[in-house]
Residue frames as a rotation matrix with the C-alpha (Angstrom) as fourth column:
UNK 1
-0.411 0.689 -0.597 3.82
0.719 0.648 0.253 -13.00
0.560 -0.325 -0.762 -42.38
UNK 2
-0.049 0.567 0.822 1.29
-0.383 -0.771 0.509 -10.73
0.922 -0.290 0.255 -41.02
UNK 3
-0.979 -0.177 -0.105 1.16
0.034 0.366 -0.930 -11.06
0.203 -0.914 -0.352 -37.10
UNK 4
0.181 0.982 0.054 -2.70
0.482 -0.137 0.866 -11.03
0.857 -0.131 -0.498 -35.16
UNK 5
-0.800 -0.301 0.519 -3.33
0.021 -0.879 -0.477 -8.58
0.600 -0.371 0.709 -33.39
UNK 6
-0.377 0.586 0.718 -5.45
-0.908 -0.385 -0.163 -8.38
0.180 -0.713 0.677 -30.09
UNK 7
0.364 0.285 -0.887 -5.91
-0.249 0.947 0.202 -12.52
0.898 0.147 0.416 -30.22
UNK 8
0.723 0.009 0.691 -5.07
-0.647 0.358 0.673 -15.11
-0.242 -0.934 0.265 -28.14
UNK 9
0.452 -0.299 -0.841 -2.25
-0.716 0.441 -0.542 -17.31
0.532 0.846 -0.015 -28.71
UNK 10
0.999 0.003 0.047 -1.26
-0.028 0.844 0.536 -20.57
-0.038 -0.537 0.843 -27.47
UNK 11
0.242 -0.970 0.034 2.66
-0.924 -0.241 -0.297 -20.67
0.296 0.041 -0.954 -26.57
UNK 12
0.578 -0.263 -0.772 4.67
-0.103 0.916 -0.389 -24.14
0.809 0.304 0.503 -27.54
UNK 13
0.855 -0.457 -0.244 6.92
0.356 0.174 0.918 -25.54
-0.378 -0.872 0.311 -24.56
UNK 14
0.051 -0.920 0.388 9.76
0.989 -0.006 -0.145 -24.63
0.136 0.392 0.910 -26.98
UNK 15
0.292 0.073 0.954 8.74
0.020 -0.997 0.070 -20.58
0.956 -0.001 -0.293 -26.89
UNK 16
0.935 0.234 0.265 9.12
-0.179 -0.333 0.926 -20.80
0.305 -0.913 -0.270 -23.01
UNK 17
0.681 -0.679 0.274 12.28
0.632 0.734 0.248 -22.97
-0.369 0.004 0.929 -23.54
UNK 18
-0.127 -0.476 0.871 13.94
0.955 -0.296 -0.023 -19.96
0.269 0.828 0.492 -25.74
UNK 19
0.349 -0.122 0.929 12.88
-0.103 -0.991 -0.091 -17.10
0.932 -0.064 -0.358 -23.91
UNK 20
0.922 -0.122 0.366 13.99
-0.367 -0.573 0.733 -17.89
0.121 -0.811 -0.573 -21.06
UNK 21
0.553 -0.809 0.200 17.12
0.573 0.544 0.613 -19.74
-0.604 -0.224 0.765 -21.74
UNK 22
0.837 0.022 -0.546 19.96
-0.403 -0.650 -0.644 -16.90
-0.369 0.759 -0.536 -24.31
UNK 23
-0.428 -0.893 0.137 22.47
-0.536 0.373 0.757 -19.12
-0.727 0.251 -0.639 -24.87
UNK 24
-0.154 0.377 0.913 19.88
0.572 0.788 -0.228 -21.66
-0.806 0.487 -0.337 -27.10
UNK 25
-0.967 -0.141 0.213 19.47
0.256 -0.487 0.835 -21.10
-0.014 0.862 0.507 -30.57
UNK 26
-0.308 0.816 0.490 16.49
0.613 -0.224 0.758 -19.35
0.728 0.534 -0.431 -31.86
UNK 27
-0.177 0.198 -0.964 16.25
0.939 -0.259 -0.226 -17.10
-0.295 -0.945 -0.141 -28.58
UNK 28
-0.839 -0.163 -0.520 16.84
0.000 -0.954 0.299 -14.02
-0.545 0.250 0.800 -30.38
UNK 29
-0.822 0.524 -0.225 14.12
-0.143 0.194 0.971 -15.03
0.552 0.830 -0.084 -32.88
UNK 30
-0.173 0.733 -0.658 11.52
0.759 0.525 0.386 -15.77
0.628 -0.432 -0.647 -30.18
UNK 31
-0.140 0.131 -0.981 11.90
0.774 -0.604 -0.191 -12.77
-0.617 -0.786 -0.017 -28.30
UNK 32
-0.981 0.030 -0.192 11.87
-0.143 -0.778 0.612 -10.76
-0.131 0.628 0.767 -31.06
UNK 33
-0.591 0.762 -0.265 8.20
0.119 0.407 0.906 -12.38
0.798 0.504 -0.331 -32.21
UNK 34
-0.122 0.303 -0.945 7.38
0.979 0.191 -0.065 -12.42
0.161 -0.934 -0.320 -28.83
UNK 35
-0.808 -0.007 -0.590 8.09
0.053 -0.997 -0.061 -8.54
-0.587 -0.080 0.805 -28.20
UNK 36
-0.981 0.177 -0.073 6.57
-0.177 -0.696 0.696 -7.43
0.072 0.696 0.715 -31.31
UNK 37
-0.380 0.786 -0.488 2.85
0.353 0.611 0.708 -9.87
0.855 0.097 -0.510 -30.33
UNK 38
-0.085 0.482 -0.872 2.70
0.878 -0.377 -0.294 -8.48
-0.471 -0.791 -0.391 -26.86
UNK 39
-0.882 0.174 -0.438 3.27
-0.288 -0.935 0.208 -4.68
-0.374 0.309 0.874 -28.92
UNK 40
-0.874 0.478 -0.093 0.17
-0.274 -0.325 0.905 -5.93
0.402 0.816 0.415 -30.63
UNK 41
-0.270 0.617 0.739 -2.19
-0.905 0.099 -0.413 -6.51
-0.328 -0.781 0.532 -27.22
UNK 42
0.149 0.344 -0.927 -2.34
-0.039 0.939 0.342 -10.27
0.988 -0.015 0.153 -27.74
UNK 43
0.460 -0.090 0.883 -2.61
-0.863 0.190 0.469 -12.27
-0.209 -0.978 0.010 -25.01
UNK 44
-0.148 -0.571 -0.808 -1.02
-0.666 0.661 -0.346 -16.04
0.731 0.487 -0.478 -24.36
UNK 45
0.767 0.529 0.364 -1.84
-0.639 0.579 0.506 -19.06
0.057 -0.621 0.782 -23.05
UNK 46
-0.417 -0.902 0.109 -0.34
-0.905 0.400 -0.144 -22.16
0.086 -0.159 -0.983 -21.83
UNK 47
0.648 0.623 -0.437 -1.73
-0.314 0.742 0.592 -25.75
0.694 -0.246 0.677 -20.81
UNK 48
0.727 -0.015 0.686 -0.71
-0.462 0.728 0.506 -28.02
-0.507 -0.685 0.523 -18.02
UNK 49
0.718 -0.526 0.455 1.01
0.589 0.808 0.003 -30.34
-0.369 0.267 0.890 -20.48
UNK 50
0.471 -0.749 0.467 3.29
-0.198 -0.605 -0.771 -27.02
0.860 0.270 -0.433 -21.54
UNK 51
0.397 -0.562 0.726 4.40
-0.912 -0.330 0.242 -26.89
0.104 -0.758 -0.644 -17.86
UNK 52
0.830 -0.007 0.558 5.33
-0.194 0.934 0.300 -30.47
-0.523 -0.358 0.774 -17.83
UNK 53
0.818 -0.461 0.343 7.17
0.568 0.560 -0.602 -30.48
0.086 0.688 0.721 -20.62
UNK 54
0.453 -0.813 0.366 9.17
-0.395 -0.552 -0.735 -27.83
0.799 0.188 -0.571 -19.82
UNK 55
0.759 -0.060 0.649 9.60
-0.637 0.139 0.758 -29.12
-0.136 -0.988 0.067 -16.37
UNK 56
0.868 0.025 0.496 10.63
0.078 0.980 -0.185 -32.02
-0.490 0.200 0.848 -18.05
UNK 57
0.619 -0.639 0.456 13.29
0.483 -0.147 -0.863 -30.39
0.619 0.755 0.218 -20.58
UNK 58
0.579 -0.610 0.541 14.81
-0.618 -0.761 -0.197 -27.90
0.532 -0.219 -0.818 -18.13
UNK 59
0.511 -0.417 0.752 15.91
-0.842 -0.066 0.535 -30.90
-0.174 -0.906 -0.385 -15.73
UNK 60
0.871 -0.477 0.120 17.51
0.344 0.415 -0.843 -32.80
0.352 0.775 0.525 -18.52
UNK 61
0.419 -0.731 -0.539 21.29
0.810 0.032 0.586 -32.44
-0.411 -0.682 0.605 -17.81
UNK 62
-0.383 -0.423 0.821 21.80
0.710 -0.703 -0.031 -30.14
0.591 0.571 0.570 -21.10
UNK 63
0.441 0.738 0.511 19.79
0.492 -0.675 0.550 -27.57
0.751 0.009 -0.661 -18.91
UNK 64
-0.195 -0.490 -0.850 21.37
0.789 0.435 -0.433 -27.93
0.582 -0.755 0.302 -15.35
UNK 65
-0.169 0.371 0.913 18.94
-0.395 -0.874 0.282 -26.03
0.903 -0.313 0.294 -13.87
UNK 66
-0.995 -0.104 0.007 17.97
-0.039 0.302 -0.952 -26.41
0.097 -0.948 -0.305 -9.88
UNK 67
-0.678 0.651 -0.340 14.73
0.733 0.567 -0.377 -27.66
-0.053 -0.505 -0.862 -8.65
UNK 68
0.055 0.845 -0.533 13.60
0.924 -0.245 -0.294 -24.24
-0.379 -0.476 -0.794 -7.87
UNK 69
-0.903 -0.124 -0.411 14.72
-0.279 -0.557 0.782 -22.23
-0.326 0.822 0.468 -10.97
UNK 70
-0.790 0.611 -0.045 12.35
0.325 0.481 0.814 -24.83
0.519 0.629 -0.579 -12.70
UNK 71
-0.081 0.938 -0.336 9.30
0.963 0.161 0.216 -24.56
0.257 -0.306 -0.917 -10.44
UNK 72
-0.196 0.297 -0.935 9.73
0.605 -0.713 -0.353 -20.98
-0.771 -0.635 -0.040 -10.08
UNK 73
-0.979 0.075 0.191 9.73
0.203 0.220 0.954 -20.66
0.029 0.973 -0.230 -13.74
UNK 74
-0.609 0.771 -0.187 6.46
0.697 0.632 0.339 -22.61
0.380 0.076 -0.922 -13.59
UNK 75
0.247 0.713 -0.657 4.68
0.650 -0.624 -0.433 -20.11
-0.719 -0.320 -0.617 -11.09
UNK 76
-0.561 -0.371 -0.740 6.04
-0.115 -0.850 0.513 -17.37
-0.820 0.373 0.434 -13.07
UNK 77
-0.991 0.125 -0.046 4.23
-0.048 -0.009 0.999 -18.54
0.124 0.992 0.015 -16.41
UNK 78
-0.249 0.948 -0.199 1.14
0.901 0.302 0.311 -19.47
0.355 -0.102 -0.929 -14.57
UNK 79
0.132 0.337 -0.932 0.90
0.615 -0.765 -0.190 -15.56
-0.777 -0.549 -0.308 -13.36
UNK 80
-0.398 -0.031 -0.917 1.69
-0.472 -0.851 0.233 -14.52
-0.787 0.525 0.324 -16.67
UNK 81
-0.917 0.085 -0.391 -0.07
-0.364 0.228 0.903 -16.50
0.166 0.970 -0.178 -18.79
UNK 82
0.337 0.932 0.131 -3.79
-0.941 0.327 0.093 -17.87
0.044 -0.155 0.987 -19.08
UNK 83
-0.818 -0.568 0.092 -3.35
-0.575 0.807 -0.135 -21.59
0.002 -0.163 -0.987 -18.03
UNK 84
0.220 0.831 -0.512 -5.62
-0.910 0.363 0.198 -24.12
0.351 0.422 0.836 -19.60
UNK 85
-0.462 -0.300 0.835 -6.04
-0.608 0.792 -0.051 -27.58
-0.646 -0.531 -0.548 -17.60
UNK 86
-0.766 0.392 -0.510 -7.09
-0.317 0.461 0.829 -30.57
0.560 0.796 -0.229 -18.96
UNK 87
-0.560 0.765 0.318 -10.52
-0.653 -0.172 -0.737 -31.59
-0.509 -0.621 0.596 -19.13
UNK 88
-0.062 0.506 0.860 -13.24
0.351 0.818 -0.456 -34.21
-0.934 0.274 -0.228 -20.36
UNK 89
0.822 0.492 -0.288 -13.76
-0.051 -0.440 -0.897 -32.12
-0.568 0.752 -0.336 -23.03
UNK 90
0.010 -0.928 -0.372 -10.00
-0.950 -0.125 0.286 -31.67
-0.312 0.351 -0.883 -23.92
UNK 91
-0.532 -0.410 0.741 -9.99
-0.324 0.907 0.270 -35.29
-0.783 -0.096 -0.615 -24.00
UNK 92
0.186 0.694 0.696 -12.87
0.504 0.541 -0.673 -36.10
-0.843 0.476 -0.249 -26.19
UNK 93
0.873 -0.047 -0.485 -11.68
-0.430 -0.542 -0.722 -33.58
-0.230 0.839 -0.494 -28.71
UNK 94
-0.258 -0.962 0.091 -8.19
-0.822 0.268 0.503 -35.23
-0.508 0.055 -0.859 -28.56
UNK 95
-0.240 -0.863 0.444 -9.53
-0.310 0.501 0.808 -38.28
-0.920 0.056 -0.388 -29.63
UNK 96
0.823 0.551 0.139 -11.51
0.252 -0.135 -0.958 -36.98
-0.510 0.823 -0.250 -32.43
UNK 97
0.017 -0.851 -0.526 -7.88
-0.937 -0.196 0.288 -35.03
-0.348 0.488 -0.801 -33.23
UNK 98
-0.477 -0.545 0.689 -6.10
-0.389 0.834 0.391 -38.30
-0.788 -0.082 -0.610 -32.88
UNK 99
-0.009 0.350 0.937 -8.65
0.460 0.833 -0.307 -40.40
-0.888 0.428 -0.168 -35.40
UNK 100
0.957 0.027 -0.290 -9.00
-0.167 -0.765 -0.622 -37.53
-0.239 0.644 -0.727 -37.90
UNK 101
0.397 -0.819 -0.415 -5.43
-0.913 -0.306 -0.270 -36.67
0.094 0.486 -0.869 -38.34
UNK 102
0.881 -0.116 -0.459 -4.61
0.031 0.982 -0.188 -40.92
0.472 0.151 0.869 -37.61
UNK 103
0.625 -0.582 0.520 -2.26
-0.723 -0.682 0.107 -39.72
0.293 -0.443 -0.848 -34.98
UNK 104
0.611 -0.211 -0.763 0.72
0.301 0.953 -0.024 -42.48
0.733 -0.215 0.646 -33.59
UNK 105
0.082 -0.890 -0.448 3.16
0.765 0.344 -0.544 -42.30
0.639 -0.298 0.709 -31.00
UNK 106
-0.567 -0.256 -0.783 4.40
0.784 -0.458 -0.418 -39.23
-0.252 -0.851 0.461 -29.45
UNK 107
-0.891 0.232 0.390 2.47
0.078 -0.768 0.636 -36.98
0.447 0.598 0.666 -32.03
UNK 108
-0.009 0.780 -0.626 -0.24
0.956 0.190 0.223 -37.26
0.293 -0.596 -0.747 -29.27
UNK 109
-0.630 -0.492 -0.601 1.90
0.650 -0.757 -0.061 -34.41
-0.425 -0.429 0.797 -27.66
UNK 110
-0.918 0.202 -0.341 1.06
-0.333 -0.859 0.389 -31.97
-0.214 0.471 0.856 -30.28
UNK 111
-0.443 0.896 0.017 -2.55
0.263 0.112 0.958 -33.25
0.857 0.429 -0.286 -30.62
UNK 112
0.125 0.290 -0.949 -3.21
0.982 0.100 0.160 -33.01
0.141 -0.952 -0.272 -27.13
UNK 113
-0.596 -0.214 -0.774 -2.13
0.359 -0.933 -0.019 -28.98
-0.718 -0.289 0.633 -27.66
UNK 114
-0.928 0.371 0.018 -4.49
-0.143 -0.402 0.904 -28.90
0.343 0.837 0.426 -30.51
UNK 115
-0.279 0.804 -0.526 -7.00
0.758 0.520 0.394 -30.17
0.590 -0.289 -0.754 -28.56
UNK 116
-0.194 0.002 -0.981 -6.54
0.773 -0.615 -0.155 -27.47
-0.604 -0.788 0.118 -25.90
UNK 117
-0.973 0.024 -0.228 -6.45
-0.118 -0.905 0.408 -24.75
-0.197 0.424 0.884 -28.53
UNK 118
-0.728 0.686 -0.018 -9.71
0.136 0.170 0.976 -26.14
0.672 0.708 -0.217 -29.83
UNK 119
-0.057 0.580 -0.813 -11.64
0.802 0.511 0.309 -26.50
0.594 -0.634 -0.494 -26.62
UNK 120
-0.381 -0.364 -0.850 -10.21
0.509 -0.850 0.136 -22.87
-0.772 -0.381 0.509 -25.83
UNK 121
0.749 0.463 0.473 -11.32
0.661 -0.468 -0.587 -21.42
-0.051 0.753 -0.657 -29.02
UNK 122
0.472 -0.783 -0.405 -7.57
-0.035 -0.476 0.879 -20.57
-0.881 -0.400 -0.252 -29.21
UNK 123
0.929 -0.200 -0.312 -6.79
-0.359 -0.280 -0.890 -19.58
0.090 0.939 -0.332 -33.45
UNK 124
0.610 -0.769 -0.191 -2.94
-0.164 0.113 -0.980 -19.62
0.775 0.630 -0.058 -33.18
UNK 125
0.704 -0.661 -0.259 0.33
0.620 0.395 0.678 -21.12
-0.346 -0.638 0.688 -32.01
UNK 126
0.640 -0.753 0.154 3.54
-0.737 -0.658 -0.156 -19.81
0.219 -0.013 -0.976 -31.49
UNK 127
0.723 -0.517 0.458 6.20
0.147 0.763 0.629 -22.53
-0.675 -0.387 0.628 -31.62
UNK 128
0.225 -0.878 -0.423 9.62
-0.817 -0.407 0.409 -23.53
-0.531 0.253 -0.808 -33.34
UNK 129
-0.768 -0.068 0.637 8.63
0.063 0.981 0.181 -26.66
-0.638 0.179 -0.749 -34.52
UNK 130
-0.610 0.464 -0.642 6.85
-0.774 -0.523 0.356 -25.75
-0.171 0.714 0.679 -37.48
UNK 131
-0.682 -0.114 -0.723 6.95
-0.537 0.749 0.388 -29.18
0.497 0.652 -0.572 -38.89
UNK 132
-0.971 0.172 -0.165 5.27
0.236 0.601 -0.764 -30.65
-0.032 -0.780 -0.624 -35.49
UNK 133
-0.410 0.886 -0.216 1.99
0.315 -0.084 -0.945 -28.81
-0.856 -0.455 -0.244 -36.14
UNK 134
-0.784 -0.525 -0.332 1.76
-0.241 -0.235 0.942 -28.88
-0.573 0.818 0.058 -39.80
UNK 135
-0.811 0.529 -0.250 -0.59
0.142 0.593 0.793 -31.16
0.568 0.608 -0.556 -40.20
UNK 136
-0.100 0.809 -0.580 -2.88
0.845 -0.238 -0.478 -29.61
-0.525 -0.538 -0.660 -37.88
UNK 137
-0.935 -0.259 -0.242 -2.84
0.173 -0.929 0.326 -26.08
-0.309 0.263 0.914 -40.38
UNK 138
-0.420 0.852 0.313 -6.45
0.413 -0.128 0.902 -26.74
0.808 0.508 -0.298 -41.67
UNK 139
0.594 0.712 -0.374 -7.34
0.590 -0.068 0.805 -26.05
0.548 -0.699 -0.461 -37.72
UNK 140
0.732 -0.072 -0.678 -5.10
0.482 -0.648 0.589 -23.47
-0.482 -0.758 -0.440 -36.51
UNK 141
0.825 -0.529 0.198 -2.77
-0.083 -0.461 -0.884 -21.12
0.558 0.713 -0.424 -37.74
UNK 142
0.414 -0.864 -0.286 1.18
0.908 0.416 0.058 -21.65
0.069 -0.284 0.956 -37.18
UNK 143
0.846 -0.527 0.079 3.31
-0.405 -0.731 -0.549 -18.78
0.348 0.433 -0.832 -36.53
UNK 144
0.552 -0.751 -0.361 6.80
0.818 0.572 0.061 -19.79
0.161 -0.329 0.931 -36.46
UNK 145
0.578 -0.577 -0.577 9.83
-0.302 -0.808 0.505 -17.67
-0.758 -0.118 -0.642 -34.96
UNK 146
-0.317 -0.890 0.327 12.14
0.166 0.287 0.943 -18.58
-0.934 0.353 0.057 -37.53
């Protein structure tokens, strides 16, 4: 797979989840990808609903992380990454996503990050969940670490 070079890319809660945790699988694989994208002056974004979710995963018990690991995390990604809030727009493209692809349940999640990428004029993800943004491939490209 050819990497892009000098783009933007949109980083999955799972990429943040994997570099910063080395005991979890696929860490090595994500930092590698990771390394080799910043060697190629990309940049990376995030959204609001990334920081949630990680918020959300790190203080799960599998994680047993303290309050302020997590939220210092959080500043940490928002000073290194572009951070995309949501907006009216974000929304109104979501629920064009959402009818288009006949979204249900939680697969909002990953429309709601397709939305952001769209509304960002943001080309590619970076995630571990291939499968989770599959059906979005006609509208963005997937790079997976694995």
């Amino acid at each position: 797979m050819d990497l892009p070079k000098k783009s933007t890319i949109f980083l999955d809660t799972n990429i943040l989840i994997y570099l910063k945790f080395s005991n979890l699988p696929f860490h090595e694989e994500t930092a590698s990808v990771f390394s080799k994208l910043m060697d190629y002056e990309n940049k990376f974004c995030i959204s609001t609903q990334v920081l949630r979710e990680y918020i959300f995963s790190c203080t799960r018990e599998n994680f047993h992380l303290n309050y302020e690991d997590v939220f210092s995390d959080c500043n940490d990604f928002t000073n290194y990454f572009e951070l995309f809030e949501d907006s009216k727009e974000i929304s109104k493209t979501l629920f064009e996503i959402c009818k288009k692809f006949k979204v249900k349940g939680k697969q909002v999640h990953d429309a709601n990050i397709l939305a952001t990428m769209k509304s960002n004029e943001v080309q590619y993800i970076l995630t571990a969940n291939m499968n989770d943004f599959k059906r979005f491939s006609e509208e963005i490209e997937i790079l997976p670490v694995n």
